[in-house]
Residue frames as qw, qx, qy, qz and C-alpha x, y, z in Angstrom:
[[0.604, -0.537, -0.436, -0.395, 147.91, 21.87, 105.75],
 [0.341, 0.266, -0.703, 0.564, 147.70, 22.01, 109.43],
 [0.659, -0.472, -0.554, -0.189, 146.15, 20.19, 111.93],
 [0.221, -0.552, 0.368, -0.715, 145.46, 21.12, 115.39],
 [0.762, -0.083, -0.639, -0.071, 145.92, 18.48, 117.93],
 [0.719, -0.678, 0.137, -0.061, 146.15, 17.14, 121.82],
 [0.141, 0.740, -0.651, 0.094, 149.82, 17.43, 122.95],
 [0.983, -0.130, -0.120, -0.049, 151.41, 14.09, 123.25],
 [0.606, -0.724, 0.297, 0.140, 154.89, 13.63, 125.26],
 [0.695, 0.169, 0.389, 0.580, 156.73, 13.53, 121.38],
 [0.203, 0.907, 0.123, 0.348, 155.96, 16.88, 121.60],
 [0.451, -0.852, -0.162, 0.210, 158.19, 17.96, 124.65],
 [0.658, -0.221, 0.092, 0.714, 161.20, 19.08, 122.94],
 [0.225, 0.433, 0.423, 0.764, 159.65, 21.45, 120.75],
 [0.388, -0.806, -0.361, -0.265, 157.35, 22.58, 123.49],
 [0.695, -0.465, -0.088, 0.542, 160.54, 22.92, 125.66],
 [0.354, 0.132, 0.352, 0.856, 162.11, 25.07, 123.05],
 [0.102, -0.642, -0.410, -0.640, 158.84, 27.19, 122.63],
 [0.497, -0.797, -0.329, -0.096, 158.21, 27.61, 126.62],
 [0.495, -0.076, 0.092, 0.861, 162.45, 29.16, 126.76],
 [0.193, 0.359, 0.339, 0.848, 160.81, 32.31, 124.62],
 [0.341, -0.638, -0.344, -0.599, 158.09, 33.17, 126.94],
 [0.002, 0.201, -0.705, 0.680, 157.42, 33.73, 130.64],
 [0.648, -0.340, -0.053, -0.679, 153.88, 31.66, 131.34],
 [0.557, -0.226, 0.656, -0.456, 152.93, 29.92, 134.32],
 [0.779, 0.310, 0.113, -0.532, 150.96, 27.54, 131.61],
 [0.890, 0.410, -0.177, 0.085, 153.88, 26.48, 129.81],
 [0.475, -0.821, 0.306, 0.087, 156.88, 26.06, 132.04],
 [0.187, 0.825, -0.531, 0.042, 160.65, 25.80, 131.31],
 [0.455, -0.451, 0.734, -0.225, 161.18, 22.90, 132.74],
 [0.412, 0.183, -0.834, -0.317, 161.56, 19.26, 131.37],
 [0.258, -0.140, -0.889, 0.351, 160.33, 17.16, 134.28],
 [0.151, 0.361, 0.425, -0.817, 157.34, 20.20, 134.79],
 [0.320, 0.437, -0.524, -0.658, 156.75, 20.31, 131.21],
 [0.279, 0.166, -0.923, -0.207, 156.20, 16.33, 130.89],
 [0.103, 0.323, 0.711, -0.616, 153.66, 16.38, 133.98],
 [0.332, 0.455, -0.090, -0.821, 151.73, 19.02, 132.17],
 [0.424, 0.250, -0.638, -0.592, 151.39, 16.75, 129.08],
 [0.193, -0.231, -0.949, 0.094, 150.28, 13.71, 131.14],
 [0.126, 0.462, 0.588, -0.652, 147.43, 16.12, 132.75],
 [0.429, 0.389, -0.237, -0.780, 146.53, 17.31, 129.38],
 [0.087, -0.035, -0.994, -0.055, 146.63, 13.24, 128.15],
 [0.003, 0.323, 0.862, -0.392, 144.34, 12.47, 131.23],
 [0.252, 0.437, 0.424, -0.752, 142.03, 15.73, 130.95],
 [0.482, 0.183, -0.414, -0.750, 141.01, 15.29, 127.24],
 [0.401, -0.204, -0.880, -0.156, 140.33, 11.76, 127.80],
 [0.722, -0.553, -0.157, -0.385, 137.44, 12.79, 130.63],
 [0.766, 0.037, -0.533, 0.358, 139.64, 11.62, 133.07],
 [0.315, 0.066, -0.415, 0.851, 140.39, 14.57, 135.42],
 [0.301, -0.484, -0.625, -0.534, 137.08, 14.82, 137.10],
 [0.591, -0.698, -0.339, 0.221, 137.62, 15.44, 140.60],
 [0.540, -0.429, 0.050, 0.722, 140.60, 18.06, 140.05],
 [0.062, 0.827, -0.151, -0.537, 141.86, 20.50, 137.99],
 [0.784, 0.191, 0.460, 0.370, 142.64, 19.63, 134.32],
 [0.072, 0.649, -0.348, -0.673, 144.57, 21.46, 131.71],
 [0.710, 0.541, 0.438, -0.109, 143.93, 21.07, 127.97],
 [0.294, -0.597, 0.395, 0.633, 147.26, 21.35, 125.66],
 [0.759, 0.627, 0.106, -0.141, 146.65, 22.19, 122.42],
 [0.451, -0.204, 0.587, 0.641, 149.68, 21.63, 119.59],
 [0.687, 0.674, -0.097, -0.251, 149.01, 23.29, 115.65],
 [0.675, -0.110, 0.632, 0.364, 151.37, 20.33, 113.67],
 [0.432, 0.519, -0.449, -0.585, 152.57, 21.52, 110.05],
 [0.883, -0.025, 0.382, -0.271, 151.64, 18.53, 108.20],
 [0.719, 0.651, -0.220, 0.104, 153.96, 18.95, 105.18],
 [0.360, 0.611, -0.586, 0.392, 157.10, 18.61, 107.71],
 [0.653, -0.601, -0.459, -0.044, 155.15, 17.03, 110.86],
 [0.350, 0.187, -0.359, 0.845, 156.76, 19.99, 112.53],
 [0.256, -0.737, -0.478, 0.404, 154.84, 21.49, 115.96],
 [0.204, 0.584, 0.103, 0.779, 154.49, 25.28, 114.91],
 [0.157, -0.459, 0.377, -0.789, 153.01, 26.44, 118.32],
 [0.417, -0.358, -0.805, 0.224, 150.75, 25.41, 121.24],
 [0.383, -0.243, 0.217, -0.865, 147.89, 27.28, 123.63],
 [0.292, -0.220, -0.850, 0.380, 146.11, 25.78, 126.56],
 [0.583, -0.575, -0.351, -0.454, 142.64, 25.73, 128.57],
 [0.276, -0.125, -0.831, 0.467, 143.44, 25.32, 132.79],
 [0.551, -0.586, -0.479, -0.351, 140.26, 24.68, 134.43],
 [0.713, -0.598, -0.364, 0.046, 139.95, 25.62, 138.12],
 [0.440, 0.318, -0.215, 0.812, 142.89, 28.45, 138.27],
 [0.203, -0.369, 0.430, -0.799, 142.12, 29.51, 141.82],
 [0.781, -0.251, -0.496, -0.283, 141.24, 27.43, 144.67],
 [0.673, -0.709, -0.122, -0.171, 141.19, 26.71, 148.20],
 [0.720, -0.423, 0.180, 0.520, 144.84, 25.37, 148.57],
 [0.593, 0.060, 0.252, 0.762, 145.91, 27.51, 145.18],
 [0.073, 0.856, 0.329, -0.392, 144.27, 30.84, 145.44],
 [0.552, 0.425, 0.224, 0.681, 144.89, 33.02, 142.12],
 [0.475, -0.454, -0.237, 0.715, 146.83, 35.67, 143.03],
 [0.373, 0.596, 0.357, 0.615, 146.18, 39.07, 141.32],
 [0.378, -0.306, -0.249, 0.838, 146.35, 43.06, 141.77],
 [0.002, 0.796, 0.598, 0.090, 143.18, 45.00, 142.31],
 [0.280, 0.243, 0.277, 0.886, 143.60, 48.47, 140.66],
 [0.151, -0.795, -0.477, 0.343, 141.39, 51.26, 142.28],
 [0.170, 0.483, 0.050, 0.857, 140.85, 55.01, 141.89],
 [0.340, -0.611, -0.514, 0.496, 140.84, 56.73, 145.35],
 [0.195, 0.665, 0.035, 0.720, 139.62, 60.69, 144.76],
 [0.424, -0.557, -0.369, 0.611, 140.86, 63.24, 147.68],
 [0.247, 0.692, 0.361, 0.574, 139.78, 66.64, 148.32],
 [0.364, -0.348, -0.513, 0.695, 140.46, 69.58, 150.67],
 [0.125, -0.876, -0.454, 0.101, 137.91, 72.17, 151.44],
 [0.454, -0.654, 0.023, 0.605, 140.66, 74.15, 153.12],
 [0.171, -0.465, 0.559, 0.665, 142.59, 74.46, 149.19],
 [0.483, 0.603, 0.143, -0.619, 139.69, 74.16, 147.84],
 [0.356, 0.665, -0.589, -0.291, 141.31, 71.07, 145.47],
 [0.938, -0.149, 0.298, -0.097, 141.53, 67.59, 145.10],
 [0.134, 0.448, -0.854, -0.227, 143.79, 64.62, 143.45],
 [0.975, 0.045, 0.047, -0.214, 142.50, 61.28, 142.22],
 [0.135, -0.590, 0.796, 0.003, 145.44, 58.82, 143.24],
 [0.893, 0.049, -0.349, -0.281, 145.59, 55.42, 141.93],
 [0.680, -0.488, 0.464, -0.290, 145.96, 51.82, 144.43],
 [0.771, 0.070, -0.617, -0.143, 146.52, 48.24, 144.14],
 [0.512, -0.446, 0.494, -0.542, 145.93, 46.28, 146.55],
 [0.060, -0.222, 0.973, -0.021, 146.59, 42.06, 146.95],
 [0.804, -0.108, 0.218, -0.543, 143.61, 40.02, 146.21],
 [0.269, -0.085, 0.958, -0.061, 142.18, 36.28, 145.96],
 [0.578, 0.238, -0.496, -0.602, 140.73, 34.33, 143.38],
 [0.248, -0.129, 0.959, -0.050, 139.23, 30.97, 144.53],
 [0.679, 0.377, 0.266, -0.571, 136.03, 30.64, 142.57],
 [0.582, -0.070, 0.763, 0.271, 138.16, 28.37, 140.19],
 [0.467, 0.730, -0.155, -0.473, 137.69, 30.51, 136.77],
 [0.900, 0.239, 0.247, 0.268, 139.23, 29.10, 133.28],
 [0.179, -0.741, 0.432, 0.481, 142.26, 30.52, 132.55],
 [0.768, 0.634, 0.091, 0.015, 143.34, 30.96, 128.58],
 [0.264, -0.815, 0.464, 0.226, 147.05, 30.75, 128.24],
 [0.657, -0.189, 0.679, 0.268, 150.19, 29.36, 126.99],
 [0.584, 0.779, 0.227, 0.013, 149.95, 30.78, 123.23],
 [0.089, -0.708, 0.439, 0.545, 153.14, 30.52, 121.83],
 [0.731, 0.639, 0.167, -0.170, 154.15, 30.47, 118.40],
 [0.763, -0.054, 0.236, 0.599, 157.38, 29.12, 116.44],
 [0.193, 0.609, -0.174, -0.749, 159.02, 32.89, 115.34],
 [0.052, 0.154, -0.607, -0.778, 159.06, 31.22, 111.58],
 [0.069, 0.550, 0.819, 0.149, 155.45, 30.39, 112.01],
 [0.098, -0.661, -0.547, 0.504, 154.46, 33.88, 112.56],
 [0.335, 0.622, -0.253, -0.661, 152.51, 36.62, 110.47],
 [0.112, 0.133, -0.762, -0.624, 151.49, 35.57, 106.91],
 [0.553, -0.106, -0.187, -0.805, 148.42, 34.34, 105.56],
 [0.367, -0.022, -0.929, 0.042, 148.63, 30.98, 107.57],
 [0.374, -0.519, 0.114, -0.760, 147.15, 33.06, 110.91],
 [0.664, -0.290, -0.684, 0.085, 147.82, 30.17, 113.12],
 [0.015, 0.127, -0.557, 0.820, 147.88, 32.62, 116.12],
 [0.501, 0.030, 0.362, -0.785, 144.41, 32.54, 115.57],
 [0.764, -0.132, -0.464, -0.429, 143.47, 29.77, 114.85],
 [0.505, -0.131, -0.758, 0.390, 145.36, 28.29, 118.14],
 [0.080, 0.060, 0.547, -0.831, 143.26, 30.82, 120.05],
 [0.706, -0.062, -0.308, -0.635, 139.72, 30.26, 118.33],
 [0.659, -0.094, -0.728, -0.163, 140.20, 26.57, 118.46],
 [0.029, 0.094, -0.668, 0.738, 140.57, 26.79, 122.32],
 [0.384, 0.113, 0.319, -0.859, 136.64, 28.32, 122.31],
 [0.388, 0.189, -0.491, -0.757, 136.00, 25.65, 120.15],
 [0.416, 0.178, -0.869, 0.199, 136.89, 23.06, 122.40],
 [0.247, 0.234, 0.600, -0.724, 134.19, 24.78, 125.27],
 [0.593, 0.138, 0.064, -0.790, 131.53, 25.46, 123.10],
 [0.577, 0.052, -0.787, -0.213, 131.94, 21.25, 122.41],
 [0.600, -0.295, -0.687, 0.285, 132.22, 20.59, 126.25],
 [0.343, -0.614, 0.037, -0.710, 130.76, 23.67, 128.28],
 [0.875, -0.433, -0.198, -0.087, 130.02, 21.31, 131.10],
 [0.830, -0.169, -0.280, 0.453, 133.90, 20.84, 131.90],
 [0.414, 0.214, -0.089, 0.880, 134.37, 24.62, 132.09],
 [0.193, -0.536, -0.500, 0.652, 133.65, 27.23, 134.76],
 [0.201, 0.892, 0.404, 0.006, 131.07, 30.10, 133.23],
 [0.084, -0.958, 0.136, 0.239, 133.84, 32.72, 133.99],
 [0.780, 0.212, 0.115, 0.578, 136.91, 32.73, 131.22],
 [0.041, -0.965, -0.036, 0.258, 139.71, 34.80, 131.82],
 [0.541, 0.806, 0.092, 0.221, 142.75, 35.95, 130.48],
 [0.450, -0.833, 0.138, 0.290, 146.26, 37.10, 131.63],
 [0.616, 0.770, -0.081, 0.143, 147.59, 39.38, 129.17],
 [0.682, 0.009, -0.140, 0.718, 151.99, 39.34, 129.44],
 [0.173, -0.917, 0.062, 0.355, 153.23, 42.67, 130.97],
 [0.546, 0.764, -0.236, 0.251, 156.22, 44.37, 129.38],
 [0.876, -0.233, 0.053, 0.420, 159.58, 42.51, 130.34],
 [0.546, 0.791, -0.057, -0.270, 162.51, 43.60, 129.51],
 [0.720, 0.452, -0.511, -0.128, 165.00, 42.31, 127.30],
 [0.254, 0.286, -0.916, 0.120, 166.81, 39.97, 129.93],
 [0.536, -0.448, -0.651, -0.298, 163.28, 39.40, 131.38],
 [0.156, -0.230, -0.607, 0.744, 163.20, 41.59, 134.56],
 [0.039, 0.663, 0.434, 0.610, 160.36, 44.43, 135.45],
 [0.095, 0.294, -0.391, 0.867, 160.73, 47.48, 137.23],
 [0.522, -0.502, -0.155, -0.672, 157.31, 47.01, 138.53],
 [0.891, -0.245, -0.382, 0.020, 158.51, 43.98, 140.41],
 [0.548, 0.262, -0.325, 0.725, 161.75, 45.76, 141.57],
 [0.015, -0.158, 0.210, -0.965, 159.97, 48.43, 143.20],
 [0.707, -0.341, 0.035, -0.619, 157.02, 47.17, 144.60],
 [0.948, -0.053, -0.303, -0.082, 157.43, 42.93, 144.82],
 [0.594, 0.440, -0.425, 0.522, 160.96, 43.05, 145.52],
 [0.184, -0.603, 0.392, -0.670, 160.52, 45.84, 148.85],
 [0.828, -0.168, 0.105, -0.525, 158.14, 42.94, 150.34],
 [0.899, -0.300, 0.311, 0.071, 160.03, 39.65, 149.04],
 [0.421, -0.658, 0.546, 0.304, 163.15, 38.96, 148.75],
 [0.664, 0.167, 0.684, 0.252, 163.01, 37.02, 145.40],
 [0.103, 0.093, -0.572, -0.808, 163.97, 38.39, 141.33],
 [0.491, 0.408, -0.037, -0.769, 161.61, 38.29, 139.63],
 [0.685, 0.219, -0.649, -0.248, 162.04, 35.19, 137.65],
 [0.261, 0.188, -0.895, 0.310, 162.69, 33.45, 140.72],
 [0.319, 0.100, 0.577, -0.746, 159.05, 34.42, 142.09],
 [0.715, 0.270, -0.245, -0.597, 157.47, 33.76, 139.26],
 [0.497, 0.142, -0.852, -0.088, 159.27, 30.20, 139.17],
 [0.037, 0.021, -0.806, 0.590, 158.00, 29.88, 142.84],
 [0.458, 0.211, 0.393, -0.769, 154.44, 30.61, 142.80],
 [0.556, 0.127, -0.605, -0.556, 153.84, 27.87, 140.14],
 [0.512, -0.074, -0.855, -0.028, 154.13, 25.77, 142.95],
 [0.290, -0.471, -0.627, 0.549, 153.12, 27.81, 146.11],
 [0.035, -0.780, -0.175, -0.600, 151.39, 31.37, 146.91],
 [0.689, -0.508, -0.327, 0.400, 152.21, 30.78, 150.62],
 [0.457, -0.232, -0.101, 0.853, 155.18, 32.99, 150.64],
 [0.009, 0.209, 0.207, 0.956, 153.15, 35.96, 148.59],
 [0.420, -0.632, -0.459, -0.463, 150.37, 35.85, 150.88],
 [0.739, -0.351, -0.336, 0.468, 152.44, 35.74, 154.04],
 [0.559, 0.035, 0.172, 0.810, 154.97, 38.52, 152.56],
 [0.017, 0.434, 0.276, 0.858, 153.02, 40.97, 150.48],
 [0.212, 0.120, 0.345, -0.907, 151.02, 43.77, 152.49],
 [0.119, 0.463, 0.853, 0.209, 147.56, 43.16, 152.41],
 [0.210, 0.769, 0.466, -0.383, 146.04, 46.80, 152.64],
 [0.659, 0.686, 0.179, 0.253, 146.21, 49.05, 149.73],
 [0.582, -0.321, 0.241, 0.707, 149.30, 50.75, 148.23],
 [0.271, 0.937, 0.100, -0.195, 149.21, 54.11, 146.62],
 [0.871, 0.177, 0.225, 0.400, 151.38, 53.70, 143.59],
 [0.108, 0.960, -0.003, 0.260, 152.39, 57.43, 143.62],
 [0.709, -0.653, 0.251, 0.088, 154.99, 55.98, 145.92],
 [0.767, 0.190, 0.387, 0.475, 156.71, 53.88, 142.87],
 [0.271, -0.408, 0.333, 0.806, 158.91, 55.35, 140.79],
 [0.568, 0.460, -0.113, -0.673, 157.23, 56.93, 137.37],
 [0.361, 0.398, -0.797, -0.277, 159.04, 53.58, 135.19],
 [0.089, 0.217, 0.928, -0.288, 157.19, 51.04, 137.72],
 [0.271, 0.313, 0.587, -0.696, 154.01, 53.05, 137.27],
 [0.285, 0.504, -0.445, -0.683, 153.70, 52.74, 134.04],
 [0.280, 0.227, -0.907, -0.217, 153.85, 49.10, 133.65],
 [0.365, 0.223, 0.765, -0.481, 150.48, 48.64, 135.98],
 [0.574, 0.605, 0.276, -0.478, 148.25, 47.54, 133.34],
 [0.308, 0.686, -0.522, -0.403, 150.71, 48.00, 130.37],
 [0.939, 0.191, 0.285, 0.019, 150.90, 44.81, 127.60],
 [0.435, -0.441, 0.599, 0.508, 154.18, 43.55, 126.14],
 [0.461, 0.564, -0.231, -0.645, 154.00, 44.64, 122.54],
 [0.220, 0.069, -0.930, -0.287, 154.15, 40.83, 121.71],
 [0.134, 0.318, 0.858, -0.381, 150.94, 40.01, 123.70],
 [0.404, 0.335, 0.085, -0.847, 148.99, 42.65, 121.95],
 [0.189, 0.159, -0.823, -0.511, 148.07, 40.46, 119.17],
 [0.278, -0.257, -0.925, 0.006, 146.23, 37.92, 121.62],
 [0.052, -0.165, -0.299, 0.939, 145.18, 40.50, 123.12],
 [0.358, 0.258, -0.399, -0.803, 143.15, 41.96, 120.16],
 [0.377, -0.043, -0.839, -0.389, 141.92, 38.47, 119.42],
 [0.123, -0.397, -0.743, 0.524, 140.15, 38.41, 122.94],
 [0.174, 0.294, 0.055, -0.938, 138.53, 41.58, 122.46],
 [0.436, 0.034, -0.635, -0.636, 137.12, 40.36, 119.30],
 [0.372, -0.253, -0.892, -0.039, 135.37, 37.75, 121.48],
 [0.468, -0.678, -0.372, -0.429, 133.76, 39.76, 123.51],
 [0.696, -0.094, -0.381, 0.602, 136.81, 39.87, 126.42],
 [0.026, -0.911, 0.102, -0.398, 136.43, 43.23, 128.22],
 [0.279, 0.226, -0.627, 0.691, 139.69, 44.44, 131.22],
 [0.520, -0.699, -0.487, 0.058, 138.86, 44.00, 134.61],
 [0.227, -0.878, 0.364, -0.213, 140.59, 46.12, 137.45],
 [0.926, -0.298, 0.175, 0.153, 142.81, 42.97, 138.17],
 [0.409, 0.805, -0.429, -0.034, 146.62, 42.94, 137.10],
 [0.840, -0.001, -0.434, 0.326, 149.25, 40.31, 137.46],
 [0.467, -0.882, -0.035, -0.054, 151.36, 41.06, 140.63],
 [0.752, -0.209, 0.432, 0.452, 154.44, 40.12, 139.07],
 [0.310, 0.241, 0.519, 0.759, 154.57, 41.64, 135.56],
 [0.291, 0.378, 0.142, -0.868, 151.32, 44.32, 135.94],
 [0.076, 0.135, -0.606, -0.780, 149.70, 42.84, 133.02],
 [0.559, -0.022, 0.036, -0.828, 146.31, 43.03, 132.73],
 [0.295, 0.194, 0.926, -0.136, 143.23, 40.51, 133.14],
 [0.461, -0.115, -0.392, -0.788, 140.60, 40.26, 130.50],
 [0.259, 0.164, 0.822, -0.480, 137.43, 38.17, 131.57],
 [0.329, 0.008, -0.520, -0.788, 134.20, 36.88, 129.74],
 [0.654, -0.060, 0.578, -0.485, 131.54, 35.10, 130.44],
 [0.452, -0.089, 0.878, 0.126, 131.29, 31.42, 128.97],
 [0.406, 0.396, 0.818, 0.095, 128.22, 31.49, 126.91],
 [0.339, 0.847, 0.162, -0.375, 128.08, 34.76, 125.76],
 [0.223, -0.585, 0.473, 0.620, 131.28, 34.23, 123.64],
 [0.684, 0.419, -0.320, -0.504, 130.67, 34.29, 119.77],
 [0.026, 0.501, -0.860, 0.091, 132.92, 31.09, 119.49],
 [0.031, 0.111, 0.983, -0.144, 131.55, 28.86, 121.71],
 [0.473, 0.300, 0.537, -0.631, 127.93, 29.91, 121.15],
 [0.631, 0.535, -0.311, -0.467, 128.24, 29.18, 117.51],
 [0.131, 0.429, -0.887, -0.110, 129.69, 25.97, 118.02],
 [0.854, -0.091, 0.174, -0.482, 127.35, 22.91, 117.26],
 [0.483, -0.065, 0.862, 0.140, 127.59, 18.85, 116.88],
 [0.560, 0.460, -0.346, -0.597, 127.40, 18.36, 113.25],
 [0.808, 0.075, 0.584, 0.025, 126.86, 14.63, 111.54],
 [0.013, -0.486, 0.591, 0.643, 129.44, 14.32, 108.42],
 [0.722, 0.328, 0.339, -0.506, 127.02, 13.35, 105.54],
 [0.762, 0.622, 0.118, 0.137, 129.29, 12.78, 102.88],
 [0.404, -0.477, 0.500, 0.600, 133.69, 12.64, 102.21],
 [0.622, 0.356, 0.562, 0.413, 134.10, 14.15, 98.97],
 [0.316, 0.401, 0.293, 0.808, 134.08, 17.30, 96.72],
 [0.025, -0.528, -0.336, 0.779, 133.05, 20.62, 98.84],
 [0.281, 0.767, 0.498, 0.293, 130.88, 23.28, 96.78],
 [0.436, 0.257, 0.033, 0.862, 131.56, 26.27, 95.97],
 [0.314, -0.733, 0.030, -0.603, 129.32, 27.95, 98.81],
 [0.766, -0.266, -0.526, 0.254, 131.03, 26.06, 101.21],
 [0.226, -0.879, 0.178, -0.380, 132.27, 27.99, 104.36],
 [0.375, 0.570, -0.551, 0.480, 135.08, 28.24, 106.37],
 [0.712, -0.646, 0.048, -0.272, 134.60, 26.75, 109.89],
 [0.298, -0.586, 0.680, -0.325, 136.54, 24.53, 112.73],
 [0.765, 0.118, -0.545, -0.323, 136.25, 21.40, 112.21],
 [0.332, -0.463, 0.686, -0.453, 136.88, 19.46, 115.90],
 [0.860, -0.076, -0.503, -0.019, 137.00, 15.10, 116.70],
 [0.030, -0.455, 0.750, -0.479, 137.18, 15.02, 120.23],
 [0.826, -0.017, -0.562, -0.049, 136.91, 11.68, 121.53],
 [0.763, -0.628, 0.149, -0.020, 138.56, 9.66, 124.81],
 [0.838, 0.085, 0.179, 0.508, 141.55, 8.99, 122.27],
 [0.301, -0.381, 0.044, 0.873, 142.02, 12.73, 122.66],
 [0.238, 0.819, 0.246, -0.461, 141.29, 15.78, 120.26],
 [0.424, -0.094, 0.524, 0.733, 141.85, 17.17, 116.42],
 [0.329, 0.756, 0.473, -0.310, 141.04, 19.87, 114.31],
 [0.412, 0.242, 0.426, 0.768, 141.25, 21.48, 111.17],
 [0.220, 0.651, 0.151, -0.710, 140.33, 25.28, 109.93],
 [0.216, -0.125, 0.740, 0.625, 138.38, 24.52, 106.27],
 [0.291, 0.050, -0.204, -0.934, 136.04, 24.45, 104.07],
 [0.317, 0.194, 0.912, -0.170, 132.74, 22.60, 104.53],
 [0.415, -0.263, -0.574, -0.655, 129.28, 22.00, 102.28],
 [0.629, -0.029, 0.421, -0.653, 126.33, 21.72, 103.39],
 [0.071, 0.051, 0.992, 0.089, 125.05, 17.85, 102.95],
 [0.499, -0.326, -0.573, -0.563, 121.74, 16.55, 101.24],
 [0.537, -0.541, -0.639, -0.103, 120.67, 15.73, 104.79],
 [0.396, -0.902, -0.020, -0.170, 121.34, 18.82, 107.03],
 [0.719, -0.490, 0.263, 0.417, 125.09, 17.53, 108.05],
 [0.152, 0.793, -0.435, -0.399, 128.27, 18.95, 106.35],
 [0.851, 0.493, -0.003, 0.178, 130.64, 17.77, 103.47],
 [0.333, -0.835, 0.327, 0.291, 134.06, 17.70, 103.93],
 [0.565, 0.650, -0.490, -0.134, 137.05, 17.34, 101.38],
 [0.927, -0.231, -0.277, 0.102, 138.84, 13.64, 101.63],
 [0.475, 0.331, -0.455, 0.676, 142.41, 15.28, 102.64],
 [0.471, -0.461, 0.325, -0.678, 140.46, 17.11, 105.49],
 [0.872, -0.285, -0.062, -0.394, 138.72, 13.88, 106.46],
 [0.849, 0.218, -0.356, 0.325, 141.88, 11.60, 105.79],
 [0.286, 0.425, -0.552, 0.657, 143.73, 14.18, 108.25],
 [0.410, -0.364, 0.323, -0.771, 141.31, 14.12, 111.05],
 [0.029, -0.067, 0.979, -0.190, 140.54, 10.33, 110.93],
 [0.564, 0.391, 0.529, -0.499, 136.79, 10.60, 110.23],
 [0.125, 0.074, 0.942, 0.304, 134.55, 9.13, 107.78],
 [0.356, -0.237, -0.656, -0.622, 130.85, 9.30, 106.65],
 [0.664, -0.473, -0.578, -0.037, 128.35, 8.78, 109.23],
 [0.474, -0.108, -0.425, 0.764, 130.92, 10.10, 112.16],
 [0.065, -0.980, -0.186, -0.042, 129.82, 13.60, 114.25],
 [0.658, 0.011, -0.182, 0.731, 131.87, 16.07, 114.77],
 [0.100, -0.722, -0.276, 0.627, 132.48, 19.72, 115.76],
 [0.309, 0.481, 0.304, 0.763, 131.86, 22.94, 113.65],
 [0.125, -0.724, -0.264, 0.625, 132.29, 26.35, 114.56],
 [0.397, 0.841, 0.182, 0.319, 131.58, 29.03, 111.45],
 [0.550, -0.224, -0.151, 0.791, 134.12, 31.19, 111.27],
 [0.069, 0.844, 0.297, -0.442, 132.86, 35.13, 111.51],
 [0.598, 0.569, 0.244, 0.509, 133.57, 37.01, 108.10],
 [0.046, -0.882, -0.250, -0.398, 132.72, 39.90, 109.73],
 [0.624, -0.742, 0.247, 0.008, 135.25, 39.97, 112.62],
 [0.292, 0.819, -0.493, 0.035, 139.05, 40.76, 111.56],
 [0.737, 0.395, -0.486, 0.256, 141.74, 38.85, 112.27]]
């Protein structure tokens, strides 16, 4: 079994170990960055983070080895007055000459700002031996995410987006950054990316602000505007399925795309309701697969299982479900149906 839970600061070695394998702003490398992160996730499930930004760290916990298998995160308010999200705004400019009787459609990009404080879905990594098979905890640590809005909509900005990894490569550089970030600031690539977790200063200062006609870059840089790292595709895919469409926006560091949705239109959270558990005990055999969510001021937990339908309109759940999630008879909780009809 495995239960899906609010990260607690007995996670950070495993989460240390899991944010080494990836490059996200969400889940940082760092012990002493890493431990912060978990106290703001602490604070923001308990209702606590009400004037600021809050982030929202999930954990999926094998229960047969209490072993963390992965982790994916909610940050609320990812662009703002003092932290403006940074991104690259992808154009098609068409020229034409009378004279030669011909034209060319050249693609731009050009620096923008984000302060309208969007949600930002990140931080989805997964232990390699947790990955593939018929467990599908990639998705279930990205569902549960939408399960967690369509419980508390109120704490989350209408606009959800998305920033899909670019394509690294193996020692984690990208030519797109070499040849375009690089000409502008002095800093690798990892070393800008570590920087701009805490500032944008220098890449608003630095980088050109009018557009840049990418016909300039070499063909191996141009490629990578837009282009997903053949690990990201997965999450990718699983966005889509919600209802995620690409903007023109790319990261300005890696090229990888932005997806973007609007809050209530997503299957997810619009199927998610407050259910009243009517009965711990034997499920039926037309039960259905849903989400099963106890979020509380003592933090958050969920399960993906089966439920009945109760003699009074509320569900049935099985006692090992209930026993893992700490509820009881009488208790509410969340349920999101899960969609037969919508792949993996």
């Amino acid at each position: 079994m495995f239960l899906v839970r609010h990260a607690i600061p007995d996670d950070a070695p495993t989460l240390l170990r899991l944010a080494k394998t990836v490059h996200s702003g969400n889940l940082p490398p760092d012990a002493d960055a890493l431990h912060d992160r978990i106290q703001l996730s602490m604070d923001s499930f308990a209702g606590r983070c009400v004037d600021g930004p809050a982030t929202y760290m999930f954990v999926v916990v094998d229960l047969e080895n209490d072993r963390v298998a992965g982790t994916s995160s909610l940050v609320t308010g990812k662009g703002s007055a003092d932290q403006p999200r940074l991104f690259l705004r992808v154009r098609r400019r068409e020229h034409y000459s009378d004279d030669l009787q011909a034209g060319q459609v050249q693609m731009t990009v050009q620096l923008g700002e984000d302060r309208s404080g969007p949600t930002e879905l990140g931080g989805l990594v997964l232990s390699s031996s947790y990955r593939g098979g018929l467990n599908r905890l990639g998705s279930l640590l990205s569902k549960i995410r939408f399960a967690y809005v369509g419980m508390h909509p109120e704490r989350f900005n209408r606009r959800l987006i998305g920033e899909i990894m670019g394509d690294l490569t193996a020692d984690g550089r990208t030519m797109l950054w070499d040849h375009l970030g690089r000409r502008f600031i002095n800093l690798s690539y990892l070393e800008a990316d570590a920087f701009s977790r805490t500032s944008k200063e220098f890449i608003t200062s630095l980088f050109p602000k009018d557009e840049i006609y990418v016909s300039l870059l070499p063909a191996e840089a141009r490629r990578l505007i837009g282009r997903v790292s053949p690990a990201a595709i997965p999450a990718m895919r699983m966005l889509e399925r919600q209802g995620f469409c690409h903007s023109d926006e790319v990261d300005p560091f890696d090229g990888g795309p932005y997806v973007e949705a609007e809050r209530d239109e997503i299957p997810l959270v619009r199927d998610t309701s407050r259910r009243t558990i009517d009965a711990v005990g034997d499920v039926n055999t037309e039960a259905v697969e849903c989400l099963v969510c106890v979020s509380s001021e003592d933090g958050f937990a969920a399960m993906r299982c089966p439920v009945g339908q109760g003699a009074n309109g509320g569900v049935v759940l099985s006692e090992s479900v209930a026993a893992a999630l700490g509820v009881q008879a009488k208790d509410e909780v969340g349920m999101t149906v899960m969609q037969p009809s919508v792949p993996e």
